[in-house]
N, C-alpha and C positions, 0 to 999 in steps of 0.2 A: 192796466188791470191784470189778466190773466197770461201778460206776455211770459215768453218761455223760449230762449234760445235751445232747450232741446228738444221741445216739438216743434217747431220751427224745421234743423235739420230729420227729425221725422217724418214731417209732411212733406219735405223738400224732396226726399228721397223714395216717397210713397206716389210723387206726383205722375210719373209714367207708368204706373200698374193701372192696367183696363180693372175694369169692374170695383165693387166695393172690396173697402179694406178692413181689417178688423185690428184694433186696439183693443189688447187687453191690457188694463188695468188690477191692481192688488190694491183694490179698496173694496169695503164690503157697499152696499147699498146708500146707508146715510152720508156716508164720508163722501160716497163719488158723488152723488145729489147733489154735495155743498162745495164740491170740487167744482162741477159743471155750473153749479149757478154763481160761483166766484168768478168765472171766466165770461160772466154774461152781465154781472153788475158790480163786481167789485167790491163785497161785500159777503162776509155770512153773519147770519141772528145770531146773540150773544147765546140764545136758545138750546141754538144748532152746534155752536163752538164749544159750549160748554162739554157736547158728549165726542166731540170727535178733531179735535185740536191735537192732538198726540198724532192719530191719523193722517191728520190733513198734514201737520209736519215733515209728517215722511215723505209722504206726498210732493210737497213742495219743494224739501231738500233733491228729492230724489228727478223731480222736474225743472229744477233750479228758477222757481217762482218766486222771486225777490218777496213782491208786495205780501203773499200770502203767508210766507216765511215767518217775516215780521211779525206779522197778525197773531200770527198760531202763537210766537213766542210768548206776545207781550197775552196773551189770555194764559199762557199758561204759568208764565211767571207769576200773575196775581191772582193763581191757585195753588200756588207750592204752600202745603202743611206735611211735617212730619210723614205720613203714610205714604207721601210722596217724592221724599226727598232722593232716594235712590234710584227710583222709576225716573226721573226729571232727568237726572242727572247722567244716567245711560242713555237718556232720548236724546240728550243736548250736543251729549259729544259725539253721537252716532248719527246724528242730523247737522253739524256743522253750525250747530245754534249756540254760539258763546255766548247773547245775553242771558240765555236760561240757565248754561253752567254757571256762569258769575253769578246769577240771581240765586242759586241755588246754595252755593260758598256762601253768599255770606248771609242767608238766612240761616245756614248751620251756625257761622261764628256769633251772630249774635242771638241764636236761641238753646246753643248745646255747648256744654264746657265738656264733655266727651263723645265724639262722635259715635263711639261704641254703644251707647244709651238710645241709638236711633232703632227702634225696630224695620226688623229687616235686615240688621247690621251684618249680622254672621252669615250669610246665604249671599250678600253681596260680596262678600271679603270671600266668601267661599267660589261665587261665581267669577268674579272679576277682580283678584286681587291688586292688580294695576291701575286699575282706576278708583279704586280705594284711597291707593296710595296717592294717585294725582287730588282725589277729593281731600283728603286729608293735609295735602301741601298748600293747596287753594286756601283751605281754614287758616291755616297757621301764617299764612301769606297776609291775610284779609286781618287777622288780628293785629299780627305785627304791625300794618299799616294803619290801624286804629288803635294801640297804644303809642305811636309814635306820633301821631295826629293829636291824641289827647295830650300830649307832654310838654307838644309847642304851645295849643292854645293854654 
């Protein structure tokens, strides 16, 4: 469930301090709730993931939480629209989440014949123009391999 080889060496090294210890945490309130009750059942409400999936990601990259990882991914892949596509795509590559980068490519390739048409576009290309550039290689990657898939069948 909620294993973690980095709390793991955490607690490992926490185990000979006398008295209580404190963990802080950079979650706000709902997030650590559903952080603490993933580590107690294995699960969060589709409810609860729906507002804090992005969070819990960080979370779990940044805890190196396999199971939860996945989770967050795969809920957030089957919310990428449009508003989203830039925000997904900084979370994916700055969480270590390649199936939500790939999820994200190629719902660009197949719903944008210019990526510049994505709102949001200029402020991302403004902020991060390197990952623009990998997003835009992704596309053209993800096409080619689906015109080239289309020509054999």
């Amino acid at each position: 469930m909620g294993k973690s080889e980095t709390f793991k060496i955490m607690f490992t090294a926490m185990r000979d301090v006398p008295g209580p210890v404190t963990l802080k945490m950079d979650l706000e309130h709902p997030a650590l709730e559903a952080f603490v009750h993933f580590f107690y059942t294995g699960f969060i409400k589709d409810e609860v993931m729906d507002t804090v999936a992005d969070k819990l990601l960080r979370a779990s990259d940044k805890y190196r939480i396999d199971l939860l990882h996945k989770a967050c991914q795969e809920k957030l892949i089957n919310s990428i629209y449009p508003d989203r596509i830039f925000q997904y795509y900084l979370l994916g590559n700055k969480c270590h989440a390649e199936h939500l980068v790939h999820a994200v490519i190629t719902y660009v390739a197949n719903n944008f014949s210019d990526i510049s048409e994505i709102a949001g576009y200029d402020d991302f290309l403004k902020d991060d123009p390197a990952l623009v550039a990998r997003l835009s290689n992704g596309v053209v990657r993800r096409l080619k391999s689906k015109l080239r898939d289309h020509h054999i069948s």
